[in-house]
CHARMM internal coordinates of N, CA and C (Angstrom, degrees):
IC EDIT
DIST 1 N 1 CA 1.4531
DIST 1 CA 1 C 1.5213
ANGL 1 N 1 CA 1 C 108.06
DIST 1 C 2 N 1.5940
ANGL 1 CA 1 C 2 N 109.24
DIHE 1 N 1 CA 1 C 2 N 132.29
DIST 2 N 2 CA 1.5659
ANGL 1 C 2 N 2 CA 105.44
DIHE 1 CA 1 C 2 N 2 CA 162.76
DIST 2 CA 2 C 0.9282
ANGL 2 N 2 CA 2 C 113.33
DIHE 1 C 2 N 2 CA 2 C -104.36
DIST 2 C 3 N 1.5721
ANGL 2 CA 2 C 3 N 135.84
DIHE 2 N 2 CA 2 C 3 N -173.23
DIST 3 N 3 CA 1.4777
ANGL 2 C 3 N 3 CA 157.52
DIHE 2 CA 2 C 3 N 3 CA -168.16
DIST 3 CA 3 C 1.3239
ANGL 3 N 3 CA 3 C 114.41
DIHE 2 C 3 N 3 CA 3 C -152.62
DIST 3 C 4 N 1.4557
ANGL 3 CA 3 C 4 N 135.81
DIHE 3 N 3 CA 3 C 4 N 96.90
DIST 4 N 4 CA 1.3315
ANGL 3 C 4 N 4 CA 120.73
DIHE 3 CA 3 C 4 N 4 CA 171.88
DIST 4 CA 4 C 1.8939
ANGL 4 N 4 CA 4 C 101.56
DIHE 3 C 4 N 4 CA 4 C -106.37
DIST 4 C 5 N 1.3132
ANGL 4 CA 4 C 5 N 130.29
DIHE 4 N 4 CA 4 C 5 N 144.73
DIST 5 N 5 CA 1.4587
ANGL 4 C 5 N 5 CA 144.77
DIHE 4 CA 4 C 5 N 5 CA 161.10
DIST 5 CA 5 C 1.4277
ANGL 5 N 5 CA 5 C 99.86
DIHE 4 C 5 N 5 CA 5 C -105.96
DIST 5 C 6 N 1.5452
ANGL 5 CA 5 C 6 N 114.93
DIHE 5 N 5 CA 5 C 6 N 141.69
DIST 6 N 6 CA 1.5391
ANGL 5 C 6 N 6 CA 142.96
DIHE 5 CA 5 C 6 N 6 CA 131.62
DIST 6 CA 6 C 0.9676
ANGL 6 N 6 CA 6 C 130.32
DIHE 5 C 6 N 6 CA 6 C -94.12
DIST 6 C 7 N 1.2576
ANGL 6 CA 6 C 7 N 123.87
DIHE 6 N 6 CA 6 C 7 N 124.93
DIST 7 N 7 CA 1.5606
ANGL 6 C 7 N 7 CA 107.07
DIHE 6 CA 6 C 7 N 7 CA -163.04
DIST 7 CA 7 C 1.9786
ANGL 7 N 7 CA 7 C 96.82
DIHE 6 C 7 N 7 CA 7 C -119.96
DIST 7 C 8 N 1.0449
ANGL 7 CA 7 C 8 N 122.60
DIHE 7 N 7 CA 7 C 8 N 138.19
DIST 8 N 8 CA 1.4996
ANGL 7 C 8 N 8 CA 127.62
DIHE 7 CA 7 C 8 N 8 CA -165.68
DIST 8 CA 8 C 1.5529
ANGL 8 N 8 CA 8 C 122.24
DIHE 7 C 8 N 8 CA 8 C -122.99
DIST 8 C 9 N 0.9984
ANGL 8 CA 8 C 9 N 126.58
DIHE 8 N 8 CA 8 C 9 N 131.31
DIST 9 N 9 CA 1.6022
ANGL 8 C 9 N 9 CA 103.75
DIHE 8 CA 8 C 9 N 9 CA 160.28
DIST 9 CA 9 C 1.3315
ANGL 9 N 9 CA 9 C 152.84
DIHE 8 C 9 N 9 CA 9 C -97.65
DIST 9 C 10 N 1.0358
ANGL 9 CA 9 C 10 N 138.08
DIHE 9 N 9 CA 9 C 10 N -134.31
DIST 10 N 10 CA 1.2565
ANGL 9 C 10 N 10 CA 120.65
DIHE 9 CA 9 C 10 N 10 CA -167.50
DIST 10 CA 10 C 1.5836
ANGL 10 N 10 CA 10 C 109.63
DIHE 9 C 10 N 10 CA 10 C -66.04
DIST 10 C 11 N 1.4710
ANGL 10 CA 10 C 11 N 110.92
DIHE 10 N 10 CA 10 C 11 N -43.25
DIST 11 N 11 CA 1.3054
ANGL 10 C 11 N 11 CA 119.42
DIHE 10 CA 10 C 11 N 11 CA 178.25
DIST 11 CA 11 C 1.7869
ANGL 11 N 11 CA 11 C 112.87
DIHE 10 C 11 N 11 CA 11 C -96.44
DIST 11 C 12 N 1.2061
ANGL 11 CA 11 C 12 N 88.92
DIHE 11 N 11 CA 11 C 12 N 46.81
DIST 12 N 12 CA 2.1308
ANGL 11 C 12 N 12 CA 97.12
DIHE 11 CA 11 C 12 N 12 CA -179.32
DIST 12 CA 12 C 1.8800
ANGL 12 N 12 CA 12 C 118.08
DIHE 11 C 12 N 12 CA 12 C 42.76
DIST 12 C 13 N 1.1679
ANGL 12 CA 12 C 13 N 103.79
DIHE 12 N 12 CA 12 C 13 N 13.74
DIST 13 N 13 CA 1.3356
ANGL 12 C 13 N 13 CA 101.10
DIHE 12 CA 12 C 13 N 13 CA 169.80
DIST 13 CA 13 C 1.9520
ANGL 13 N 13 CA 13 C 107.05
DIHE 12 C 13 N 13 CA 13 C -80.28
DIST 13 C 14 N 1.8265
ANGL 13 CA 13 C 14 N 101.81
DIHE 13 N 13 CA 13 C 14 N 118.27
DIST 14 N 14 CA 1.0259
ANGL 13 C 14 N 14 CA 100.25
DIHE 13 CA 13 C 14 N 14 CA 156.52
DIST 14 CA 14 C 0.9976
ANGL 14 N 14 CA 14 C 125.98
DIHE 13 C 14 N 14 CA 14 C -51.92
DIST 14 C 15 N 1.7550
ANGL 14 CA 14 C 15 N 113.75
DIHE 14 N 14 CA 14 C 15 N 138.48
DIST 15 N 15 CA 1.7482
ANGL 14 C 15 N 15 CA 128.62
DIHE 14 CA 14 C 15 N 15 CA -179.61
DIST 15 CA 15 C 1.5664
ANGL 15 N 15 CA 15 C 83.56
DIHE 14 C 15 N 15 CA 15 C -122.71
DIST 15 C 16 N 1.2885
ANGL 15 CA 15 C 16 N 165.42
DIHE 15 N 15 CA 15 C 16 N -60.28
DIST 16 N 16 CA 1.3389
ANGL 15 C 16 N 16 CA 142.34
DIHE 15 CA 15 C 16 N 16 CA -129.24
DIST 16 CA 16 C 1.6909
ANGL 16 N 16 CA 16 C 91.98
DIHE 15 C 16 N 16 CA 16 C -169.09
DIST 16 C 17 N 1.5251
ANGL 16 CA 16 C 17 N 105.03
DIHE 16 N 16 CA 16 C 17 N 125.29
DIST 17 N 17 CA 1.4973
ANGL 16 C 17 N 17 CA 122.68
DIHE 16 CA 16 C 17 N 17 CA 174.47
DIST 17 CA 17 C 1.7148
ANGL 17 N 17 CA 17 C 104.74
DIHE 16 C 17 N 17 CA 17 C -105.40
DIST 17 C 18 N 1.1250
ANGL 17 CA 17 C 18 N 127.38
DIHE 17 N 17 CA 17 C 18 N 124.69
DIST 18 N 18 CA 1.5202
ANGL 17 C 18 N 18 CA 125.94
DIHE 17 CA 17 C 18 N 18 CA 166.22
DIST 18 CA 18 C 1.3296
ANGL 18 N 18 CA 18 C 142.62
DIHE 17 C 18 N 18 CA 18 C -141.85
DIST 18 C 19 N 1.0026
ANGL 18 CA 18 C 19 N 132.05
DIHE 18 N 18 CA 18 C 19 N 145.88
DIST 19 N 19 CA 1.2716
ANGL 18 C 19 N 19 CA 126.33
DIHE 18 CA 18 C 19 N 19 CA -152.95
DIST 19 CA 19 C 1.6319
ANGL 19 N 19 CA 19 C 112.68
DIHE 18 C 19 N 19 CA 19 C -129.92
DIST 19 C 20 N 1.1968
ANGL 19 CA 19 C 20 N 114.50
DIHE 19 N 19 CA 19 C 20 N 116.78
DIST 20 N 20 CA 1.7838
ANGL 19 C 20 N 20 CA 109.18
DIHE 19 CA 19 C 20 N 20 CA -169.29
DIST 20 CA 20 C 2.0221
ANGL 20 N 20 CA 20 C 104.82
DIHE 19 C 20 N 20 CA 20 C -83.39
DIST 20 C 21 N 1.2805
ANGL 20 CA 20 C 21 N 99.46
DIHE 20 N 20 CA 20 C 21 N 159.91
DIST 21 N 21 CA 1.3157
ANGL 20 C 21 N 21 CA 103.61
DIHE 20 CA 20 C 21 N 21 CA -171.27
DIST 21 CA 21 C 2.1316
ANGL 21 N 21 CA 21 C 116.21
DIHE 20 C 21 N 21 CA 21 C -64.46
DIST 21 C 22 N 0.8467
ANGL 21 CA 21 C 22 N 111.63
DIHE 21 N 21 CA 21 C 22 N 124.60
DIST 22 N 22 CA 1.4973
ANGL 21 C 22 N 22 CA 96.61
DIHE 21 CA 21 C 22 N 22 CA -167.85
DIST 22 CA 22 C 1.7001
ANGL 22 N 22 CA 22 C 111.46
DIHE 21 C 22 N 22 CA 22 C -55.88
DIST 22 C 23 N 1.1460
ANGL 22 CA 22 C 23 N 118.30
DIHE 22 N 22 CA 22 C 23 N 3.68
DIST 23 N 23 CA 1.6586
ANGL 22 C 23 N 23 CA 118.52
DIHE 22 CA 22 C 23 N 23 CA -177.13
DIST 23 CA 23 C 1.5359
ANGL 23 N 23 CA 23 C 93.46
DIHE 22 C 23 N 23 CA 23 C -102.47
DIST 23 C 24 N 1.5041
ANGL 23 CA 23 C 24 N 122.46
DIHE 23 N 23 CA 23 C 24 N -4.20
DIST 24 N 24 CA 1.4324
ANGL 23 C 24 N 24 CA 114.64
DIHE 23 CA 23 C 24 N 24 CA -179.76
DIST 24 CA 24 C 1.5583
ANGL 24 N 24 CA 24 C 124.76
DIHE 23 C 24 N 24 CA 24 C -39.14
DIST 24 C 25 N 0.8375
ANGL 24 CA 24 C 25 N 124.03
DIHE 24 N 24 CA 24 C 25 N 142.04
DIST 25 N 25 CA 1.7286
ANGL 24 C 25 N 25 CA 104.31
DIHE 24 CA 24 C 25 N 25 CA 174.70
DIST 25 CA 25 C 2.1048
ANGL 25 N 25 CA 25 C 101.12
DIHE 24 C 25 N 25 CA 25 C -144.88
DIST 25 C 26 N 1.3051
ANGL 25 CA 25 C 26 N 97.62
DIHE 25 N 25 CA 25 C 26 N 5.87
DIST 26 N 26 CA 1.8074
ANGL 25 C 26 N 26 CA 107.78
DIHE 25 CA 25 C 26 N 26 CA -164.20
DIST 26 CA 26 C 1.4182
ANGL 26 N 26 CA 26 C 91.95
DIHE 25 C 26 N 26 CA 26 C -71.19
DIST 26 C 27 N 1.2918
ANGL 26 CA 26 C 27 N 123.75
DIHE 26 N 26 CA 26 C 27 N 172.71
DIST 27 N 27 CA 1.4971
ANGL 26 C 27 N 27 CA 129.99
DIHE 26 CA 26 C 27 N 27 CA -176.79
DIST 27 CA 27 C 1.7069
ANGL 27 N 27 CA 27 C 91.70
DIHE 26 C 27 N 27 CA 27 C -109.54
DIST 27 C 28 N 1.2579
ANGL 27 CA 27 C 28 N 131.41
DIHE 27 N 27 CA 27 C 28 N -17.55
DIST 28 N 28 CA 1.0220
ANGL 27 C 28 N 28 CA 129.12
DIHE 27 CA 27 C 28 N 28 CA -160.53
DIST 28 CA 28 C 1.4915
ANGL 28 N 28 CA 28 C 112.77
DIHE 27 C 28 N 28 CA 28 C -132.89
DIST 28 C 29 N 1.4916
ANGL 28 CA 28 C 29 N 118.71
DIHE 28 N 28 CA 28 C 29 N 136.67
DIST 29 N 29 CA 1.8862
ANGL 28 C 29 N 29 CA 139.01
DIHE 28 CA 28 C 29 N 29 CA -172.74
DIST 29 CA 29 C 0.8159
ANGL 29 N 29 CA 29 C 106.44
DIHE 28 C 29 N 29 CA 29 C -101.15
DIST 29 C 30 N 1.5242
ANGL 29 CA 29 C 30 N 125.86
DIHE 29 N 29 CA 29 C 30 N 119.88
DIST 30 N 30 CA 1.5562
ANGL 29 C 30 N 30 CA 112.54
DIHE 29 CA 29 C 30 N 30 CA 160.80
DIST 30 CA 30 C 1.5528
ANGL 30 N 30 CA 30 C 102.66
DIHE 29 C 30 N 30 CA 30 C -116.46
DIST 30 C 31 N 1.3294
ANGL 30 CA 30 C 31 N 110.57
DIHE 30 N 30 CA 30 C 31 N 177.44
DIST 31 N 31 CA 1.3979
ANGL 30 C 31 N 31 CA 120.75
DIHE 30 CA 30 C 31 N 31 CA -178.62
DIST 31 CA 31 C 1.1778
ANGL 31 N 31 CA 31 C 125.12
DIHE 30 C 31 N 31 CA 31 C -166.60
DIST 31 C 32 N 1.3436
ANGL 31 CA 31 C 32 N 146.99
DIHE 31 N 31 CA 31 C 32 N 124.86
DIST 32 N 32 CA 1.4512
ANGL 31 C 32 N 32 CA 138.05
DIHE 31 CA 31 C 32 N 32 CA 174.87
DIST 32 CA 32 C 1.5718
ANGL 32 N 32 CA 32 C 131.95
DIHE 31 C 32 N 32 CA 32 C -57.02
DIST 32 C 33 N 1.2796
ANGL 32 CA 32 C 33 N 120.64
DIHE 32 N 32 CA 32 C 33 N 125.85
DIST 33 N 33 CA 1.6245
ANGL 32 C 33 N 33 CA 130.86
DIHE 32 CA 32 C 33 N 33 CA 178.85
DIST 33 CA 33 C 1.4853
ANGL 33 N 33 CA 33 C 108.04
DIHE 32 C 33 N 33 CA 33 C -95.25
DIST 33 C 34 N 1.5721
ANGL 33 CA 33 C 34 N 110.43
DIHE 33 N 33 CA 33 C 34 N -18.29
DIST 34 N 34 CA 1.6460
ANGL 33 C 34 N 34 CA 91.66
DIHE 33 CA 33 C 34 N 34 CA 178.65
DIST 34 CA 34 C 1.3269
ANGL 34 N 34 CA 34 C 119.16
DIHE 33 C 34 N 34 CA 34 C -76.40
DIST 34 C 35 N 1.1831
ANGL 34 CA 34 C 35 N 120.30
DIHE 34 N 34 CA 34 C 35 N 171.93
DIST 35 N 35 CA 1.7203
ANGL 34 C 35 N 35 CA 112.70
DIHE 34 CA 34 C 35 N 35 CA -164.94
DIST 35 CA 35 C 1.3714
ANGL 35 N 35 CA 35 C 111.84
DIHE 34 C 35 N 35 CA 35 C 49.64
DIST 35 C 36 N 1.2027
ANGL 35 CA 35 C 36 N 151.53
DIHE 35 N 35 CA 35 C 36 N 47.85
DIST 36 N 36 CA 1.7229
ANGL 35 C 36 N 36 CA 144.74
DIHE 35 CA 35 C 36 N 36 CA 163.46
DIST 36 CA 36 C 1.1236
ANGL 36 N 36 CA 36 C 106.49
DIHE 35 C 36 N 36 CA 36 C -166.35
DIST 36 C 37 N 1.3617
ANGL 36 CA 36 C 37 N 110.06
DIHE 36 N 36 CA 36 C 37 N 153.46
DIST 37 N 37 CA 1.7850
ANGL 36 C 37 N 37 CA 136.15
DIHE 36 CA 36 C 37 N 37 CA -163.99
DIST 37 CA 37 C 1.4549
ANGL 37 N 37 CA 37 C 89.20
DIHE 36 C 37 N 37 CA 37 C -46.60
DIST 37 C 38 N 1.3583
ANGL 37 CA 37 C 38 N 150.12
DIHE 37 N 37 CA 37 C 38 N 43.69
DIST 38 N 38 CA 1.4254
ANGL 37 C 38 N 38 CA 130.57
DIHE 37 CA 37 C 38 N 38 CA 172.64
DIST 38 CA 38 C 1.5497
ANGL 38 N 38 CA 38 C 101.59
DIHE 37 C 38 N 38 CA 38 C -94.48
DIST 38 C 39 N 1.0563
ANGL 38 CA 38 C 39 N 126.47
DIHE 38 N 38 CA 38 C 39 N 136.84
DIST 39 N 39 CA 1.3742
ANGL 38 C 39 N 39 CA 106.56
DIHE 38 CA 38 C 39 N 39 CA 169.90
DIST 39 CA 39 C 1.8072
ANGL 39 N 39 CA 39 C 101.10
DIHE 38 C 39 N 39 CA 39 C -131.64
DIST 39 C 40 N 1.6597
ANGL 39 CA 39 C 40 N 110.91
DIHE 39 N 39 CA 39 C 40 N 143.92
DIST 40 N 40 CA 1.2738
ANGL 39 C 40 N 40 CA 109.74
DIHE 39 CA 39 C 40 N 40 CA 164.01
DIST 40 CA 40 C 1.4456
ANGL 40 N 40 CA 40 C 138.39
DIHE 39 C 40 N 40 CA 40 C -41.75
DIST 40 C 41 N 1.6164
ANGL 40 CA 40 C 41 N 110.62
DIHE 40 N 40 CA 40 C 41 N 134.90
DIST 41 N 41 CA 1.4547
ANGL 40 C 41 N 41 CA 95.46
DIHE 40 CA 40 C 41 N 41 CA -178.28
DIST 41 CA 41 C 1.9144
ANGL 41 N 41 CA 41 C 129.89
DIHE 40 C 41 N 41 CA 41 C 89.95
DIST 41 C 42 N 1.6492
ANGL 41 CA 41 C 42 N 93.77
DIHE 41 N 41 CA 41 C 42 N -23.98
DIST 42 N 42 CA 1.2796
ANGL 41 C 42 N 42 CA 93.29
DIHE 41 CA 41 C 42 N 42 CA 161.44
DIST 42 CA 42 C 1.4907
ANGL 42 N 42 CA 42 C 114.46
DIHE 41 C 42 N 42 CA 42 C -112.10
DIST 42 C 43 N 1.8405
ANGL 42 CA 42 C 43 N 130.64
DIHE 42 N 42 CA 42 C 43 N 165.88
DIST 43 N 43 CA 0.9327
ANGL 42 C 43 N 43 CA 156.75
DIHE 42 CA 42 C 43 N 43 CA -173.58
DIST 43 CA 43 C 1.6731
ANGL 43 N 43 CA 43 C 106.59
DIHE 42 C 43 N 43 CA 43 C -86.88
DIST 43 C 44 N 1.4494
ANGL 43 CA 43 C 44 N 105.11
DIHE 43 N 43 CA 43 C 44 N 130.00
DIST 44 N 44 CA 1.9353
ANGL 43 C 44 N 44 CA 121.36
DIHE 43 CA 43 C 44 N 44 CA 176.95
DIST 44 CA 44 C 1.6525
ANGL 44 N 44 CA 44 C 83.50
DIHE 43 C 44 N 44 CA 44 C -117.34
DIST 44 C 45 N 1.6603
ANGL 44 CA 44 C 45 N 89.43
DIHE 44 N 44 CA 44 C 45 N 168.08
DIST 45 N 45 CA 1.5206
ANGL 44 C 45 N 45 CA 127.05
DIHE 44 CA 44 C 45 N 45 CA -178.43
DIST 45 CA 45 C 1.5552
ANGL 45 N 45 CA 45 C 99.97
DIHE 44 C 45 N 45 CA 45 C -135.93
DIST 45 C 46 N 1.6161
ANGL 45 CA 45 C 46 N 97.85
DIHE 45 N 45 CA 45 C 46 N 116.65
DIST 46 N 46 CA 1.4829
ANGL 45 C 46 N 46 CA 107.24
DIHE 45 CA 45 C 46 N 46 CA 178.74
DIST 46 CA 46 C 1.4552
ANGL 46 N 46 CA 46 C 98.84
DIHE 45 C 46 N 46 CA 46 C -98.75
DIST 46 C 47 N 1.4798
ANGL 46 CA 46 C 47 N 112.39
DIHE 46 N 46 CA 46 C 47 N 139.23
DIST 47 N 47 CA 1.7251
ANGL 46 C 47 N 47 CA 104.74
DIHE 46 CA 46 C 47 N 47 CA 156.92
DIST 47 CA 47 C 1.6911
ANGL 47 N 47 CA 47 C 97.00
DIHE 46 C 47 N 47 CA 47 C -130.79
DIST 47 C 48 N 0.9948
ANGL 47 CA 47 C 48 N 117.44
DIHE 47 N 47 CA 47 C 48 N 164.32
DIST 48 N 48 CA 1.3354
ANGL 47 C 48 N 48 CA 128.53
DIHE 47 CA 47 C 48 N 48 CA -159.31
DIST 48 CA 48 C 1.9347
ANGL 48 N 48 CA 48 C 119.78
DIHE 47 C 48 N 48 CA 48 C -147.73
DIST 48 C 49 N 0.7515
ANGL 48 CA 48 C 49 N 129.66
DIHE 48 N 48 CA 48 C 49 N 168.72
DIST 49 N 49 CA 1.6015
ANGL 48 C 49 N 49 CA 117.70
DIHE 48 CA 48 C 49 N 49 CA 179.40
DIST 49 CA 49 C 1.8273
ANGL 49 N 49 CA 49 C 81.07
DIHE 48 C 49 N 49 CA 49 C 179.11
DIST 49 C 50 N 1.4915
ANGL 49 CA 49 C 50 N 88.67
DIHE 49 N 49 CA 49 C 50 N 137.54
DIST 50 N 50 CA 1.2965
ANGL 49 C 50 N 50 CA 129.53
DIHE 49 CA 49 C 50 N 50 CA -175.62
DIST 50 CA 50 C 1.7417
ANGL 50 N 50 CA 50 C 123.69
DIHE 49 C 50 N 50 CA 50 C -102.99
DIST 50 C 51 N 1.3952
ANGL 50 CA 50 C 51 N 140.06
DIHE 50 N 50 CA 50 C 51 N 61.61
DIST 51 N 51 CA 1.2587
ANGL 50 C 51 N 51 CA 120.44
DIHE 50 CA 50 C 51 N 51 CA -159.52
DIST 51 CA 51 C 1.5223
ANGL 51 N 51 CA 51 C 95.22
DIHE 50 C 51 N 51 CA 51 C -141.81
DIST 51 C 52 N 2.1345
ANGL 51 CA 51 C 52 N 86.67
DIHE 51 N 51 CA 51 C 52 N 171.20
DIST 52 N 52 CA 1.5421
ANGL 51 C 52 N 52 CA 97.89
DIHE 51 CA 51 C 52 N 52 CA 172.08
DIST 52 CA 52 C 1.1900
ANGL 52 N 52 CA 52 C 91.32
DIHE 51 C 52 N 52 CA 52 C -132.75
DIST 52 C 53 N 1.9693
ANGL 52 CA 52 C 53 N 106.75
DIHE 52 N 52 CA 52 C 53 N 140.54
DIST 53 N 53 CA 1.2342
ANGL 52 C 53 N 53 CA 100.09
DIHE 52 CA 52 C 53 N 53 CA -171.70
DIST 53 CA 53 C 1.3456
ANGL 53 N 53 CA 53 C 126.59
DIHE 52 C 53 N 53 CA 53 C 49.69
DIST 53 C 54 N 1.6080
ANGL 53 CA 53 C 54 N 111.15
DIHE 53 N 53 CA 53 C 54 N -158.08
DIST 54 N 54 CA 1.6610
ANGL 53 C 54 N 54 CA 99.18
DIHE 53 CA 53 C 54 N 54 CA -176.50
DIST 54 CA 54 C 1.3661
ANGL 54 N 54 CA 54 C 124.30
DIHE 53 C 54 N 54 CA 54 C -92.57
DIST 54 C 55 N 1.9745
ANGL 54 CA 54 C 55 N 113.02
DIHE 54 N 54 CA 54 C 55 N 27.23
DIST 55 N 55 CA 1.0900
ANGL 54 C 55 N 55 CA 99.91
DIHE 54 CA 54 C 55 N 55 CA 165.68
DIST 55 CA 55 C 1.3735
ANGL 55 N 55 CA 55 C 109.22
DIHE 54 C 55 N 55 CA 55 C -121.87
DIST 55 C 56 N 1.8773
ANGL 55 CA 55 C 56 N 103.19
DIHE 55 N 55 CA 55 C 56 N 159.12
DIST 56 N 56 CA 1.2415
ANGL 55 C 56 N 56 CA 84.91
DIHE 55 CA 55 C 56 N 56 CA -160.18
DIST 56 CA 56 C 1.8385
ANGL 56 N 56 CA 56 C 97.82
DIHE 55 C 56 N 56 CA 56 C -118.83
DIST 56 C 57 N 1.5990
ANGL 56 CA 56 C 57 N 113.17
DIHE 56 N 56 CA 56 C 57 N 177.89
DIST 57 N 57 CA 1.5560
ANGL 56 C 57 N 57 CA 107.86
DIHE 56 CA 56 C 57 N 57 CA -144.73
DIST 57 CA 57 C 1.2913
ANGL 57 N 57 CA 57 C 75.73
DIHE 56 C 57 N 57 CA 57 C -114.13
DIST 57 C 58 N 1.5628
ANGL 57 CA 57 C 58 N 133.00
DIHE 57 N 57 CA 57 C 58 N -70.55
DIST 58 N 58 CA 1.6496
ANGL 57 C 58 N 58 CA 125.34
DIHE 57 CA 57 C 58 N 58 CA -128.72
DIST 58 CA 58 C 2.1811
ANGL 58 N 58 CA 58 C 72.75
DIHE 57 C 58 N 58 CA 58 C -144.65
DIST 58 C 59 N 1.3431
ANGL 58 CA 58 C 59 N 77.80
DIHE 58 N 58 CA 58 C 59 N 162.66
DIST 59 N 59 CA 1.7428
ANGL 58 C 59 N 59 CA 103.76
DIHE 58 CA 58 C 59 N 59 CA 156.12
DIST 59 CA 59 C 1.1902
ANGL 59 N 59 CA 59 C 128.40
DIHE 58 C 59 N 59 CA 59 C -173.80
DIST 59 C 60 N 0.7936
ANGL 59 CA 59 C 60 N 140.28
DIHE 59 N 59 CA 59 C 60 N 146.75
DIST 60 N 60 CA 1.9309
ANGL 59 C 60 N 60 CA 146.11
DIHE 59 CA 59 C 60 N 60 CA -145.18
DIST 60 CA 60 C 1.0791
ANGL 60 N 60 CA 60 C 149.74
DIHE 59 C 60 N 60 CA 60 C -163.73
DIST 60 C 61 N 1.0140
ANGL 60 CA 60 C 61 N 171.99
DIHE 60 N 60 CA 60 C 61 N 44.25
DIST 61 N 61 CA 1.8410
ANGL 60 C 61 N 61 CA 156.29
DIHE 60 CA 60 C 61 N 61 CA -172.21
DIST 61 CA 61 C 1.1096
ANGL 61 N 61 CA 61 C 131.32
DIHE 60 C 61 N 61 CA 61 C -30.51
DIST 61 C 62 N 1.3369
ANGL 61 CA 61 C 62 N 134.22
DIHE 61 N 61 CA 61 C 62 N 161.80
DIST 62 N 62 CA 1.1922
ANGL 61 C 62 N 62 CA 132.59
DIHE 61 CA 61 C 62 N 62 CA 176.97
DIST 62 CA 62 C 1.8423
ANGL 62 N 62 CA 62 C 117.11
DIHE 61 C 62 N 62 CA 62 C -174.76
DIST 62 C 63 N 1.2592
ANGL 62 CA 62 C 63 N 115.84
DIHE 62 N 62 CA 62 C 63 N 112.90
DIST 63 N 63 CA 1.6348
ANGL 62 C 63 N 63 CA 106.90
DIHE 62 CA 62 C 63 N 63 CA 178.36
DIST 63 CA 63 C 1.5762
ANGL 63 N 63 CA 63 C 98.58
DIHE 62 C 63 N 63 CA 63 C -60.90
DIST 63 C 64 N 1.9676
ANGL 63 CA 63 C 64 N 100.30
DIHE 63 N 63 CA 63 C 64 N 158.55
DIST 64 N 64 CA 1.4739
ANGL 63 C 64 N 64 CA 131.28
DIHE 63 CA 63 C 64 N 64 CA 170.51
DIST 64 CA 64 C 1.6651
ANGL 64 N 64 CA 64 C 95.90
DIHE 63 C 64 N 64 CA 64 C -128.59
DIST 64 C 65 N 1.0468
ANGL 64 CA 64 C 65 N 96.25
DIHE 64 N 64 CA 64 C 65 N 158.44
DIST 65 N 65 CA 1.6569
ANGL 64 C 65 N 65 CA 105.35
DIHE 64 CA 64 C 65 N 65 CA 164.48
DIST 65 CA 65 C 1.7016
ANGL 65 N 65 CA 65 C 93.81
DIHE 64 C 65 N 65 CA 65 C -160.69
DIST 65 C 66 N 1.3248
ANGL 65 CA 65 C 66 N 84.98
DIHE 65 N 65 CA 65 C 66 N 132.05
DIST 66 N 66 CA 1.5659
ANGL 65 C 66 N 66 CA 102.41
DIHE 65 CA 65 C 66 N 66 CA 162.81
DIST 66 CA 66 C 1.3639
ANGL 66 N 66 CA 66 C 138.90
DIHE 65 C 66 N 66 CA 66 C -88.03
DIST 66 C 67 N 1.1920
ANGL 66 CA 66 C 67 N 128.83
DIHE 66 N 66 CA 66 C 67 N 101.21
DIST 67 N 67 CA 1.5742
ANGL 66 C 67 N 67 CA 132.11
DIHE 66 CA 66 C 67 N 67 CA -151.40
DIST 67 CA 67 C 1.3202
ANGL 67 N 67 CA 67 C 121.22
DIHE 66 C 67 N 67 CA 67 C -122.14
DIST 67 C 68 N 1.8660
ANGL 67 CA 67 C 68 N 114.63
DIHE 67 N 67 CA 67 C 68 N 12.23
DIST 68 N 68 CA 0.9796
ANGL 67 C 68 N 68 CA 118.32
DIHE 67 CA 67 C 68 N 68 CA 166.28
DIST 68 CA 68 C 1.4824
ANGL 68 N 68 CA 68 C 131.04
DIHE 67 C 68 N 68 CA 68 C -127.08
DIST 68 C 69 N 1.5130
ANGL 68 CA 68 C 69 N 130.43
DIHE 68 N 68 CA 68 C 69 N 102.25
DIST 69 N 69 CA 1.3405
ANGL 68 C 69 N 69 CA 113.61
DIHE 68 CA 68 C 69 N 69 CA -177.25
DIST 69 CA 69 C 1.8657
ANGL 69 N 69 CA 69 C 128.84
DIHE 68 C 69 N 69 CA 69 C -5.80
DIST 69 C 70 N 1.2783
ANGL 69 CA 69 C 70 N 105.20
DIHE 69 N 69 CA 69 C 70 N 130.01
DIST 70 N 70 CA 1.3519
ANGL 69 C 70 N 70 CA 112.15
DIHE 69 CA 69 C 70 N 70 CA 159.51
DIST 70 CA 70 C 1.5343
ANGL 70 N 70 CA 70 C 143.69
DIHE 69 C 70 N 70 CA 70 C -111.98
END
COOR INIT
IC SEED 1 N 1 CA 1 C
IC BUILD
């Protein structure tokens, strides 16, 4: 199974494209905000898609907000 996230902002401009390792198996993504357009205090749009090969399993959204200095 892969995992790719886009992460967007307020006005859908991609800020961060990513791709999890296909041996992934963690329930959980992390990723770094220091150094990149993240800024404190404002709200991201995750969308996500879940597949193997060309079929695909799950797909989704979800807000982030970043609330801690970097």
């Amino acid at each position: 199974m892969s995992c790719r996230l886009v992460i967007v902002d307020k006005f859908y401009h991609v800020l961060r494209e990513l791709d999890a390792p296909e041996q992934y198996t963690n329930r959980t993504f992390t990723f770094a905000v220091s150094d990149s357009p993240f800024q404190k205090g404002q709200r991201y749009r995750v969308y996500y898609v879940m597949y193997s090969g060309a079929t695909l399993y799950y797909k989704g959204h979800g807000d982030i907000q970043i609330t801690s200095p970097f």
